[in-house]
C-alpha positions in Angstrom: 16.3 38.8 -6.9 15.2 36.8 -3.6 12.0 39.9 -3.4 11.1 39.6 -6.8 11.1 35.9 -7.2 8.8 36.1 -3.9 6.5 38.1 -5.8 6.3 36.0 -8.9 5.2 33.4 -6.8 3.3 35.4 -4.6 1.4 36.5 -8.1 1.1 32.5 -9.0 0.0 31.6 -5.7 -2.7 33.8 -6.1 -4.5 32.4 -9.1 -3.6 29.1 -7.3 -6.1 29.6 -4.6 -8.3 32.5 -5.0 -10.0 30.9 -7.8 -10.5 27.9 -5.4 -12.2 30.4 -2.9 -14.3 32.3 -5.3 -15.6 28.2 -7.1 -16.0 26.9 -3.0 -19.6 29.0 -2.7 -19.9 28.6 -6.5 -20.2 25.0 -7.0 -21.7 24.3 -3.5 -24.8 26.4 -4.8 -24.5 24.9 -8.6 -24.5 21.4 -7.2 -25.9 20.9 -4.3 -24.1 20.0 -0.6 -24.6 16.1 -1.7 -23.0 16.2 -4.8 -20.0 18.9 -3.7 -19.5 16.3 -0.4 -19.0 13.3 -3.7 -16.7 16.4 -5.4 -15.0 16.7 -1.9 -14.6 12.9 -2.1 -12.9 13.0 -5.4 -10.8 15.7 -4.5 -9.5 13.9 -1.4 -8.8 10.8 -3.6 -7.0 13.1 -6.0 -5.0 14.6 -3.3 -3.3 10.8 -1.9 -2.7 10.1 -5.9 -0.8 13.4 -5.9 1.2 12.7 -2.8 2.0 9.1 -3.8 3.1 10.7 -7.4 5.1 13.5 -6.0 6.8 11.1 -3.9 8.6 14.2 -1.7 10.0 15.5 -5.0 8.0 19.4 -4.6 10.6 19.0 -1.6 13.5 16.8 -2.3 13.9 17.8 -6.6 14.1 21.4 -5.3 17.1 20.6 -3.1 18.7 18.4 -5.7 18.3 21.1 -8.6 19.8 23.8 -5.9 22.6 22.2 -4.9 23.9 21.1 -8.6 22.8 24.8 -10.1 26.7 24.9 -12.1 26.6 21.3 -13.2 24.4 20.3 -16.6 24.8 17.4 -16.9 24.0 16.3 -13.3 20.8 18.7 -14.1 19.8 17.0 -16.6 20.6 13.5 -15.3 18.3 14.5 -12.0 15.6 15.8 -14.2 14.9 12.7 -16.3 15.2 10.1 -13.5 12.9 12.1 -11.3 10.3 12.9 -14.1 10.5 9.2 -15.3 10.3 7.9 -11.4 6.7 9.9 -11.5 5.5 8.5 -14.3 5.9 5.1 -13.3 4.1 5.9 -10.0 1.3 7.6 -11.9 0.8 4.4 -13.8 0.9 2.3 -10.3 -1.5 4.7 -8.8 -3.9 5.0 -12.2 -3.9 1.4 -12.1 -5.0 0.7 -8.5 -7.1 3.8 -8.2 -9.3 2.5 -10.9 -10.8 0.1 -9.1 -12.3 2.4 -6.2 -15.4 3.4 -7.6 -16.7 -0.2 -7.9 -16.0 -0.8 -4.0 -16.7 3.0 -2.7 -21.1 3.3 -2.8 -20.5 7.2 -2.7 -18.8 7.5 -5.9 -20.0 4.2 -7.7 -22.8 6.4 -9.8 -19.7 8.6 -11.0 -17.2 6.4 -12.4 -17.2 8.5 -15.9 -16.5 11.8 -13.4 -14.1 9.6 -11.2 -12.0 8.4 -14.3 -11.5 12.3 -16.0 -10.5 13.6 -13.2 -7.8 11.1 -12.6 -6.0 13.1 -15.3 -5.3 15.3 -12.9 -3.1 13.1 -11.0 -1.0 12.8 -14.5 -0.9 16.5 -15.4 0.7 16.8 -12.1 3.2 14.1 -12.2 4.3 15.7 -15.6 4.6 19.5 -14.1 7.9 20.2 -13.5 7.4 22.6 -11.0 10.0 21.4 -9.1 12.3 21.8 -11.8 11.6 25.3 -12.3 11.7 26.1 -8.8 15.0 24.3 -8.2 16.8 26.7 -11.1 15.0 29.6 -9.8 12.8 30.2 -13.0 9.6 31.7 -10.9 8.7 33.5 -13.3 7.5 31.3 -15.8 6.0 29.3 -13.3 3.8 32.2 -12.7 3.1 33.3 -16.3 1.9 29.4 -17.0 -0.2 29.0 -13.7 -2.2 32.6 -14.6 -2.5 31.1 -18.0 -3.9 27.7 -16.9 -5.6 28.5 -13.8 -7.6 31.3 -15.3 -8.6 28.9 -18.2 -9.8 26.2 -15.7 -11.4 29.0 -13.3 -13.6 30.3 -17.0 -14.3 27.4 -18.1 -16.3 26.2 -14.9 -17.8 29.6 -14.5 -18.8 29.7 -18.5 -19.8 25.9 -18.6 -20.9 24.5 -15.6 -24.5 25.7 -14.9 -26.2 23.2 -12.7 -25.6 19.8 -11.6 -26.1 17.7 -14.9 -22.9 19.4 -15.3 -20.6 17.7 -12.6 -19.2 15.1 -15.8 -18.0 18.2 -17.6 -16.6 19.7 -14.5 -14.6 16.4 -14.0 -13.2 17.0 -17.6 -12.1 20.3 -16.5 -10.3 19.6 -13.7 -9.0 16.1 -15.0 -7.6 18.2 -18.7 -6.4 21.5 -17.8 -3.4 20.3 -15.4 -2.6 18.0 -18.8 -2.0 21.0 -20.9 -0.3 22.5 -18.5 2.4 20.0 -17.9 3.0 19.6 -21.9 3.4 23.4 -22.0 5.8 23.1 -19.1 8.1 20.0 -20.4 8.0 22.4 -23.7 9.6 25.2 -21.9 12.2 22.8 -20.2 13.3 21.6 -23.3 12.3 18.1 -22.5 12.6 15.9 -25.8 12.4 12.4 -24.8 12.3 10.3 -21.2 14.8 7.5 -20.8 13.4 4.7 -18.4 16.6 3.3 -16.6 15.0 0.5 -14.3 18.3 0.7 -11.7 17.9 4.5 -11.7 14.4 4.3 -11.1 14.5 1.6 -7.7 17.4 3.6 -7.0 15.4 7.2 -6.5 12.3 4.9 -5.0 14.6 3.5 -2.3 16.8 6.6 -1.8 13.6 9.2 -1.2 11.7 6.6 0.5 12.1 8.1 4.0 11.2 11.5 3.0 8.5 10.5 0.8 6.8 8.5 3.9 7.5 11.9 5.8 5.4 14.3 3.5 2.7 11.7 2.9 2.1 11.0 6.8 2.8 15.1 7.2 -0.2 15.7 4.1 -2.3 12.9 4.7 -3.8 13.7 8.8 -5.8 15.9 7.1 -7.3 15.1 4.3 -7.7 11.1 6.4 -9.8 12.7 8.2 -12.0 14.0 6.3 -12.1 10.6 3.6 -13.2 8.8 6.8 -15.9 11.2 7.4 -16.9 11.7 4.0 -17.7 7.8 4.0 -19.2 6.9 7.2 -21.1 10.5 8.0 -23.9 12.5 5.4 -22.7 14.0 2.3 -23.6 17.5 3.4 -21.2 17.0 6.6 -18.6 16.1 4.7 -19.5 18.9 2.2 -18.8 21.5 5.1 -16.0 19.9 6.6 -14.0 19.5 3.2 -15.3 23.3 2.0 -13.8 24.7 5.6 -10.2 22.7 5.2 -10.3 24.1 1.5 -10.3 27.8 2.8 -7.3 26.3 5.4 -5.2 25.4 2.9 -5.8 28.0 0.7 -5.0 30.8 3.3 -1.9 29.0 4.5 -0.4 28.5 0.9 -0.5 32.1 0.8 2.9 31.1 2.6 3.8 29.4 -0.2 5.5 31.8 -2.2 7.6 32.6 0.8 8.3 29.0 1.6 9.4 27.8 -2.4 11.6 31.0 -2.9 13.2 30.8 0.4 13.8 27.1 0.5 15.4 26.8 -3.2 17.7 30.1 -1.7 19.1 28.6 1.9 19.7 25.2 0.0 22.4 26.6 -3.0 24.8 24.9 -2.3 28.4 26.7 -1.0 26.1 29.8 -0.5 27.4 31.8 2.4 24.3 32.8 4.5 22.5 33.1 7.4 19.8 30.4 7.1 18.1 31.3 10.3 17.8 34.9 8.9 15.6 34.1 6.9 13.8 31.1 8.7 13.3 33.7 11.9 11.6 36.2 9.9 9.3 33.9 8.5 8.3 32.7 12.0 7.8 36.3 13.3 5.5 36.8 10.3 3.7 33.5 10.3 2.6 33.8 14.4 1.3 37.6 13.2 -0.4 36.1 10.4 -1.5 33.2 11.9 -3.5 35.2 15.2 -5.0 37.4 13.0 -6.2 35.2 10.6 -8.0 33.6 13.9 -9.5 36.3 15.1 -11.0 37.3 11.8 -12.2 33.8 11.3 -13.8 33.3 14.3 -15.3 37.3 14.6 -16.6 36.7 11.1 -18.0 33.2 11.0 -21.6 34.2 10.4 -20.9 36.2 7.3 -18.4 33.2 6.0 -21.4 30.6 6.3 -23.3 33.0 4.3 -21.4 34.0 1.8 -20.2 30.2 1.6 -23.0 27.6 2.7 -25.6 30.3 2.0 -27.1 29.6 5.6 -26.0 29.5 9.1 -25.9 27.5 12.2 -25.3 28.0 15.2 -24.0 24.0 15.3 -20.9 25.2 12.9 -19.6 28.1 15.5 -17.5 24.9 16.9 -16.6 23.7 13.7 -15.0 27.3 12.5 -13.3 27.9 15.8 -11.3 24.8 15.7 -10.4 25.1 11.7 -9.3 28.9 12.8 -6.4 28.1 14.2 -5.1 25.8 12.1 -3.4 28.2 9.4 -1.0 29.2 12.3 0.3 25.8 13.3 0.2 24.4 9.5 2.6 28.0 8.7 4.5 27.1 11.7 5.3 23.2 11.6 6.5 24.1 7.8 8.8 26.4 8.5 10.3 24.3 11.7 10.2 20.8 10.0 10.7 21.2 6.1 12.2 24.5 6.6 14.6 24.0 8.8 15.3 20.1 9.5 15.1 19.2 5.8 17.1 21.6 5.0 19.9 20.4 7.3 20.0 16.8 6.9 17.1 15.8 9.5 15.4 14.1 7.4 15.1 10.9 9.8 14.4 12.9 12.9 11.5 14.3 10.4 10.6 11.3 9.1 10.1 10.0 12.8 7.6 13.1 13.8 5.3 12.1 11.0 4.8 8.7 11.4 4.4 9.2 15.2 1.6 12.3 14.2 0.0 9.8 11.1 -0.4 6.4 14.2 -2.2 9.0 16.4 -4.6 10.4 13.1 -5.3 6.7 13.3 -5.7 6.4 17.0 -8.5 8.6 16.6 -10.1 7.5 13.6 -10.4 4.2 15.4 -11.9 5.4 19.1 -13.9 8.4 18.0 -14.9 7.0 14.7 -18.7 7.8 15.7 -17.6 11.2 16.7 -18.0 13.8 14.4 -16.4 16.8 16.5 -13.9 14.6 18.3 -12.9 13.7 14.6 -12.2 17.5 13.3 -10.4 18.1 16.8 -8.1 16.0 15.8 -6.3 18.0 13.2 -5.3 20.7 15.6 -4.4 18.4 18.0 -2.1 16.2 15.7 -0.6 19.4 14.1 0.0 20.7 17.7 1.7 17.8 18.7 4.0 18.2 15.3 4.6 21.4 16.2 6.1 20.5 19.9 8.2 18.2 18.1 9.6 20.2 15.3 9.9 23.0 17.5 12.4 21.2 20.1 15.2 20.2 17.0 14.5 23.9 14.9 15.8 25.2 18.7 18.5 22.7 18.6 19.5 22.9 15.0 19.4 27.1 16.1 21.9 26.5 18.7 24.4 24.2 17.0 24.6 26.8 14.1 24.9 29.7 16.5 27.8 28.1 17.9 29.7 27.2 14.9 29.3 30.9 13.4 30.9 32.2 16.9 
C-alpha cells in the first residue's frame, strides 16, 4: 500500500510541476521578460496568501487526520474547524491583499490581473488536500490534480497567444484551483461549514507556533526574490523567479515521497521504525540532490536556451548557486518536518525558522544593492537550517535507538 500510494502521488506530482516547466519557457517567450518578471511578482504575492491560508495545516491537518484514522466523529470535527479556520484567513488575506496594487508601481497597471488571480488563494484554502492525505486517499488526489492541472496547462497553451493575453491568463490561474476545490469538498462529502468562533481562535492559537515555523521555513525564498523583483529590473527578477521555479519544481519531485511517508510514520499506535523510513529518504535525497547539481551546472548553456532563449555568460553564477539548492531544500525537509514534527519538536522547529527568516532579513537590509549577494543568500540560509535540523534529527536518532534496545 505504502508503494502504491507513493506512486499515486508520484503520478500527481507530476502534472503538478511538469506543466510548470514546460509554461516557464512558454510564457517567458509569449510575454515578454517584463511582463513574466510582473507574473513572477504575482506569483510571489500568491505564494505568502497561500502560506498565511494554509496556516501549517498541509502539515499539521495531515497529523491530526492520522492520528484519529478510527474515530469519525473527531474526523469530522477536525475537518470542519480546519476548513472553516481557512476560510476566515482567506477573507483576512483577500481583504488586505487588495489594497497592494494601489501602493506596488509594478503591478498598479494590472489590478484586473492581480484581482483574478487572487482566486487562487481561495481555491486553495478550499482544497482539502490535507484531508485526503491524512485518510490516505492518494488516489483521488491524483485522478483530480491530472484532471485540473491538465485543464489549466490546455487552456494557457490553447488561449494565451501573446501578451494582450496576460488578463485571461490571470483568469486561468485565479478559476481552475476554484473548481478544483468544489470538486474536492464534493468528493469529501462536505455539506455545509459550521463557523464556531471559540473553535476557530482556538485552532489560530493552538497552530500558531507551527504556522510561524512553515511561513519563516517558505518565505526565505520567495522574500528574496519580492525584494528583488521591486527594487531591481523586471527582466532580473524574470530570471531569478524562472530559476527558483525549476528549484522547486525538481525538489517537489520529493513530494510524493514526503506526503505518503509522513501521513504513514504519524498513525497513531503504529508499531514501526520511523527512522527506516526517514534514512532511506536521506540516502536517496544526497544521490538525488549531487546529481541534480552536476547536471545543472554541466548543462547550464542548453537550460538558458531552451528557457531564456539566450545565454550569458553573467548567469553561469546565478545557475551554480540555484544548483545546489534542491539538495539542502530535500534535506532540511526530511530533518526538520520529517523528523522533529513528527516527534513533538515543534518548538525546537519553530526556533530554527525564526532564527533562518532574521538572518533572510539581515541580508535584505546590508546587501539590499547587491544583486548576487542577495541570491547567495538562499543557500546560505538553507545551509544554516540544515546544520540546525541536522544536530536534533541525530539526537532524536539516538534517543529512539536507545529506547528500542
Amino acid at each position: 500500500m505504502l508503494k502504491k500510494n507513493i506512486i499515486f502521488m508520484g503520478i500527481s506530482q507530476i502534472v503538478n510541476y511538469l506543466f510548470p516547466l514546460i509554461l516557464i519557457p512558454y510564457l517567458i517567450r509569449i510575454l515578454g521578460l517584463d511582463l513574466y518578471g510582473v507574473y513572477i511578482i504575482f506569483q510571489v504575492i500568491i505564494f505568502f496568501g497561500l502560506l498565511i491560508t494554509t496556516y501549517s495545516y498541509n502539515i499539521i491537518g495531515v497529523k491530526q487526520i492520522s492520528n484519529n484514522l478510527h474515530n469519525t466523529n473527531q474526523i469530522k470535527m477536525i475537518f470542519n474547524d480546519i476548513l472553516s479556520t481557512k476560510i476566515v484567513l482567506f477573507v483576512i488575506v483577500f481583504s488586505l491583499f487588495s489594497f497592494l496594487p494601489f501602493y506596488i508601481d509594478e503591478i498598479m497597471p494590472f489590478k484586473l490581473e492581480f484581482f483574478f488571480i487572487l482566486l487562487n488563494i481561495l481555491g486553495y484554502a478550499l482544497f482539502p488536500n490535507w484531508y485526503l492525505q491524512g485518510l490516505g486517499r492518494f488516489k483521488e488526489l491524483m485522478i483530480i490534480n491530472i484532471i485540473y492541472k491538465s485543464l489549466q496547462f490546455f487552456l494557457i497553451i490553447l488561449f494565451v497567444k501573446s501578451s494582450s493575453d496576460f488578463l485571461l491568463l490571470n483568469i486561468i490561474y485565479g478559476v481552475i484551483p476554484l473548481l478544483m476545490a468544489i470538486h474536492s469538498l464534493k468528493l469529501a462529502h462536505v455539506q455545509k461549514i459550521s463557523f464556531i468562533t471559540k473553535n476557530i481562535i482556538k485552532e489560530l492559537r493552538d497552530n500558531f507556533r507551527t504556522f510561524l515555523s512553515l511561513l519563516f521555513r517558505n518565505s526565505n525564498s520567495s522574500l528574496v526574490i519580492l525584494f528583488i523583483g521591486l527594487n531591481f529590473h523586471l527582466e532580473t527578477v524574470a530570471i531569478v523567479g524562472a530559476l527558483e521555479k525549476i528549484v522547486k519544481a525538481v525538489r517537489s519531485m520529493f513530494d510524493p515521497i514526503f506526503s505518503v511517508v509522513f501521513q504513514h510514520i504519524n498513525i497513531k499506535d503504529k508499531k514501526q521504525n520511523k527512522f527506516f523510513y526517514i534514512d532511506k529518504m536521506v540516502l536517496f535525497g544526497i544521490v538525488f540532490g549531487f546529481i541534480f547539481m552536476i547536471l545543472f551546472n554541466t548543462f547550464q548553456k542548453e537550460i538558458s536556451l531552451m528557457v531564456f532563449d539566450k545565454y550569458s555568460e553573467s548567469y553561469n553564477h546565478i545557475f551554480s548557486i540555484f544548483s545546489i539548492m534542491p539538495l539542502l531544500l530535500i534535506l532540511t525537509n526530511i530533518f526538520g518536518i520529517q523528523t522533529l514534527i513528527t516527534y513533538n519538536y515543534e518548538n525546537k522547529y519553530n526556533n530554527i525558522m525564526v532564527i533562518s527568516f532574521i538572518i533572510t532579513l539581515c541580508f535584505i537590509v546590508i546587501f539590499r544593492n547587491s544583486i548576487d549577494s542577495l541570491i547567495l543568500s538562499l543557500p546560505f540560509v538553507e545551509g544554516f537550517i540544515l546544520i540546525l535540523t541536522y544536530i536534533y534529527y541525530k539526537r532524536i536518532k539516538k534517543h529512539e535507538n536507545c529506547i528500542r534496545t
